[in-house]
C-alpha positions in Angstrom: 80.8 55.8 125.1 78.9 59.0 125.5 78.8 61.4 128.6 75.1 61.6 130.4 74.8 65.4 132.1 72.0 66.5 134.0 71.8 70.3 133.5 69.2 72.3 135.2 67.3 75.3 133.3 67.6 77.8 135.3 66.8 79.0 139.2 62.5 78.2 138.5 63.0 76.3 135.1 62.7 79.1 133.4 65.4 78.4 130.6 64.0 75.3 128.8 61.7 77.4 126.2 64.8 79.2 125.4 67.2 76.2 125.1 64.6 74.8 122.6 64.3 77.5 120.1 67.7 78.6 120.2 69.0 74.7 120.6 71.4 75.4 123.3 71.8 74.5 127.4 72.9 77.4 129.3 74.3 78.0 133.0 75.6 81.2 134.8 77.6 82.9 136.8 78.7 85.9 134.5 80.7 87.3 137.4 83.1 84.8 136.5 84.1 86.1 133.0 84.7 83.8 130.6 86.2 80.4 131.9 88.2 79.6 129.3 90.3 82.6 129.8 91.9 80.8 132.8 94.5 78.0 132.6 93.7 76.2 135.8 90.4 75.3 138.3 92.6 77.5 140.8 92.9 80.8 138.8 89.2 80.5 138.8 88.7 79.7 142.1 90.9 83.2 143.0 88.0 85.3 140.7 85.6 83.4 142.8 87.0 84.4 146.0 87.0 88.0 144.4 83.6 88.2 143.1 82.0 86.3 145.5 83.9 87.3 148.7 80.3 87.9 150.4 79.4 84.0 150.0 80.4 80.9 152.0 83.4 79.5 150.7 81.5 76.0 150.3 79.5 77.2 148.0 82.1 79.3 145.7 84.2 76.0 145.2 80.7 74.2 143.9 80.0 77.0 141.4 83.6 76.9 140.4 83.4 72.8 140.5 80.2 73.0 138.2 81.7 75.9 135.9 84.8 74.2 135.4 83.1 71.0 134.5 80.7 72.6 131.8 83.0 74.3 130.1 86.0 71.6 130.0 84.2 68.0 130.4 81.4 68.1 128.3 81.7 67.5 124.6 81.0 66.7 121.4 77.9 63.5 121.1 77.9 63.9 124.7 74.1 63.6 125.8 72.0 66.0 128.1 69.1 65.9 129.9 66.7 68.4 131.9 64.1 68.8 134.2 60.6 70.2 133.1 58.6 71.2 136.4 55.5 72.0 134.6 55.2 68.6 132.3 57.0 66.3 135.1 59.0 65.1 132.5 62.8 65.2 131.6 63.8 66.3 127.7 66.8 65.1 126.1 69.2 65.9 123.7 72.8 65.7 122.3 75.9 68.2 122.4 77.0 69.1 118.9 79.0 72.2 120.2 81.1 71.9 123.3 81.4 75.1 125.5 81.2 78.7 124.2 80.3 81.8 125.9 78.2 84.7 124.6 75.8 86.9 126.6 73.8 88.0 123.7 72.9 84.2 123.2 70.2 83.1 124.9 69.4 84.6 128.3 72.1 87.2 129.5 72.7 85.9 133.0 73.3 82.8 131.8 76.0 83.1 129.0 77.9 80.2 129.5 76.3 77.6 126.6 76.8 74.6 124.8 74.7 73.6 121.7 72.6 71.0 122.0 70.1 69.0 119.6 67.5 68.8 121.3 65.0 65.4 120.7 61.2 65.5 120.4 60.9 62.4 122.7 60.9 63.2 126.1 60.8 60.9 129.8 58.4 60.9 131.9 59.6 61.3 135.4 57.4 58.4 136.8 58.4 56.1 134.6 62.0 56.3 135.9 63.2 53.9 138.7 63.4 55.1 142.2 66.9 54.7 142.5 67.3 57.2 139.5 64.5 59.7 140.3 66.9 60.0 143.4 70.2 60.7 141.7 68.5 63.2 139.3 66.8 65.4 142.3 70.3 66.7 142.8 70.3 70.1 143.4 73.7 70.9 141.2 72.8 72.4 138.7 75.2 70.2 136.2 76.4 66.6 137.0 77.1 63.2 135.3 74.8 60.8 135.7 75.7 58.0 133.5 74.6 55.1 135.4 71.6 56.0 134.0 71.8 56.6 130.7 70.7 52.9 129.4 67.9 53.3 131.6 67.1 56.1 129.9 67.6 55.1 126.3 65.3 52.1 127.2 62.3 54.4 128.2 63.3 56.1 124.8 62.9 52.9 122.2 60.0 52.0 124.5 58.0 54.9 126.4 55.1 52.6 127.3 57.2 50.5 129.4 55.8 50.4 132.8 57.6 51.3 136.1 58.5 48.2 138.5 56.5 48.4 141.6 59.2 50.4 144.2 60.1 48.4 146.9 59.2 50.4 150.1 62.7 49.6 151.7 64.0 51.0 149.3 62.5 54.3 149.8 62.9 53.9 153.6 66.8 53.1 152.8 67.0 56.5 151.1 65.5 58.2 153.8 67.9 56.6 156.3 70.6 57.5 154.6 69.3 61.3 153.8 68.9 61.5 157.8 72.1 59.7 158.7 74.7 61.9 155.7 72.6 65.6 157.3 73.6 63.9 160.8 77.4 63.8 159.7 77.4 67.2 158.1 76.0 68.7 161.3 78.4 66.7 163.2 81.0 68.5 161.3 79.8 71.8 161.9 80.0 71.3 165.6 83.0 69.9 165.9 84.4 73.0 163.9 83.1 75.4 167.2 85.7 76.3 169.8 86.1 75.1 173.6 83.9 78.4 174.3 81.4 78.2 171.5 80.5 74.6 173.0 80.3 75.9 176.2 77.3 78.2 175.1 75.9 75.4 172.4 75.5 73.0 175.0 74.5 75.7 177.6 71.5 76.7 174.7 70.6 72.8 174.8 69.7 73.6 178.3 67.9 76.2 177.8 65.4 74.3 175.4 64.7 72.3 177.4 63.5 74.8 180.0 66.4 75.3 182.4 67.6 78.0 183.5 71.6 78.5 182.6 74.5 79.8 184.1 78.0 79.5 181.4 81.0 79.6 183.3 83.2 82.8 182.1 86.6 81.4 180.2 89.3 80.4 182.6 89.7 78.1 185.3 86.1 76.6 185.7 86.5 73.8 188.7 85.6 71.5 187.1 82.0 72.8 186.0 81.4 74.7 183.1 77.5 75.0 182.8 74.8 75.0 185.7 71.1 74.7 184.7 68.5 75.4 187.5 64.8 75.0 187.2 63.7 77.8 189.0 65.8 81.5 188.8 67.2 81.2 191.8 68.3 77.9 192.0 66.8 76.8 194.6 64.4 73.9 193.1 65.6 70.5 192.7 67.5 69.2 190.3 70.4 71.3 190.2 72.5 69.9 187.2 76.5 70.4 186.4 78.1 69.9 183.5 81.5 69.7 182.3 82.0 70.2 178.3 85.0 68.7 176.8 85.4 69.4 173.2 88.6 68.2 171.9 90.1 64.5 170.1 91.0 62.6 172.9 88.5 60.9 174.6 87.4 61.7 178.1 88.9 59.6 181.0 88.1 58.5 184.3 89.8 61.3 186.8 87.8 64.1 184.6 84.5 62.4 185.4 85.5 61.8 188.9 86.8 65.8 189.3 83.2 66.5 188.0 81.5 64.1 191.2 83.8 66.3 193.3 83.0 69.9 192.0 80.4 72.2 193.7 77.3 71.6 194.2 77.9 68.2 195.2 74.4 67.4 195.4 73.6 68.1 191.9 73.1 65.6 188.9 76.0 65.7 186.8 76.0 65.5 182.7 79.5 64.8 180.8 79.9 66.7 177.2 82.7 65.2 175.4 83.1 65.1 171.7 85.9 62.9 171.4 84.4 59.9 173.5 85.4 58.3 176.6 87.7 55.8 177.7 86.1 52.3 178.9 86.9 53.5 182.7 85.5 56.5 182.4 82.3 55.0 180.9 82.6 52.5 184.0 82.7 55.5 186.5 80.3 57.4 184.8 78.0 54.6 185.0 78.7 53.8 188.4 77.7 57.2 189.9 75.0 57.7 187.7 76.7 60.8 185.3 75.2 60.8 182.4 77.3 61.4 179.1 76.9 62.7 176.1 79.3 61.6 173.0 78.9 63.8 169.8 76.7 61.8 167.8 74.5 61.8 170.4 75.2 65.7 171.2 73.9 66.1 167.8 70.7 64.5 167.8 69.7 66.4 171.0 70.5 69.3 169.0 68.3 68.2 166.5 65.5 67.5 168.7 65.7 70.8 170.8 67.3 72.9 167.8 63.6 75.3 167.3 63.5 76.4 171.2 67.0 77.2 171.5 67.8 80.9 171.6 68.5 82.7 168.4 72.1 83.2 169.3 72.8 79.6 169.9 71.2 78.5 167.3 73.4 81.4 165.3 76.4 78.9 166.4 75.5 75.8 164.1 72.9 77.6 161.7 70.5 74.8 160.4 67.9 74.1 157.6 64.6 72.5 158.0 63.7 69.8 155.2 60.6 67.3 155.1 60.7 64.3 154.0 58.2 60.9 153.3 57.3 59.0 156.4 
């Protein structure tokens, strides 16, 4: 059974005109050399870390991922389809020559090509399902995406087919589940900060939210490791103190009691710990009225307070603003 590829033309679309008359699909990289010149995904990965030393190493294993995959997965009746911004459509076509690379074919930055032939008949991107409308806005620039291949040869044999009315929990379920994966992946990022970096993280948290902060200097911290005062000299009610604990075990009892006992003993108290607590201390914390903070829930207060945060807090978890439907 044949291979379904999404490839994207270009950075703006700018490739497709290209791909047409010269009946290819093109990606880059050229920094990379020639990929068939290496024997393994981690020689290539090694030039990657060369060339691209400037860049996050996230992103050189995708290129690397997306490079290797072009040039060694796709083949021969294999077919290939690609976005056109301007028509809102998707054209299609079929590999007759697996990987080659040549910059003098096509456009020079991208020499990495396969030849396709490409079809006259092209998809409409409304007519396509929700479901796969989703899985194609991918922002890879090559992927498989054979689940929807029949769905595709359907709208094919039969253009005029019209699109089944889209569930709106569907579209809501999509949305959740955007939300709740871009939760995780800042959850990650946090958890990746050291005992000091959290300190000033959750100290910046404070100081969204209009208090004025005082980050306990590392070392023995008795107990307290941020102070947040409404007024600049601390003098106006409430004072609170909070204790951050950023490690795998879960928070227990004595360590929410130590923070009751700290100075100032009349202040509100706020518990930071990213590995959880233990059902005591949640019991204790409850009892006196300490309010904790898990890191899920660190997280979405990051979320929420993440635009009035200084510029070097913010510099600690560095975040992207996206919209979507509501």
């Amino acid at each position: 059974m044949s291979k379904w590829w999404m490839i994207r033309a270009g950075d703006n679309n700018e490739l497709i005109p290209i791909w047409m008359e010269k009946g290819i699909a093109s990606i880059g990289w050229p920094e990379l050399g020639n990929p068939n010149i290496y024997s393994s995904k981690e020689q290539l990965i090694l030039k990657a870390d060369e060339v691209f030393s400037d860049e996050r190493p996230q992103s050189r294993k995708s290129w690397v991922n997306q490079v290797w995959r072009f040039s060694r997965e796709i083949e021969k009746g294999d077919r290939v389809i690609s976005y056109s911004k301007e028509k809102r459509e998707y054209i299609i076509g079929t590999v007759i020559e697996p990987h080659f690379y040549d910059i003098s074919v096509g456009n020079g930055s991208y020499p990495n090509s396969i030849r396709v032939s490409w079809g006259k008949d092209t998809v409409e991107r409304d007519a396509l399902s929700q479901a796969a409308k989703n899985s194609l806005g991918s922002v890879l620039t090559v992927f498989r995406l054979d689940q929807w291949g029949k769905e595709i040869e359907q709208l094919l044999n039969n253009p005029f087919i019209k699109p089944k009315i889209e569930d709106p929990v569907e579209e809501d379920e999509v949305i959740e589940d955007l939300v709740s994966k871009a939760l995780v992946l800042i959850e990650d990022k946090v958890d990746k900060l050291d005992p000091w970096q959290m300190q000033e993280l959750v100290g910046g948290l404070l100081q969204a939210m209009d208090y004025n902060v005082q980050i306990s200097p590392k070392g023995p911290d008795g107990g307290v490791d941020v102070l947040a005062y409404k007024d600049a000299f601390g003098f106006e009610r409430p004072i609170i103190k909070v204790q951050v604990k950023h490690r795998k075990d879960s928070a227990s009892a004595p360590e929410i009691q130590q923070l009751l006992g700290a100075n100032p003993m009349d202040a509100n108290s706020i518990f930071v710990s990213t590995g959880g607590y233990t059902s005591r201390a949640v019991a204790v914390a409850k009892h006196n009225s300490v309010h904790i903070i898990d890191l899920e829930n660190l997280v979405r207060l990051i979320v929420q307070w993440y635009e009035k945060m200084p510029n070097d807090k913010r510099a600690l978890i560095p975040l992207q603003k996206i919209y979507v439907p509501e």
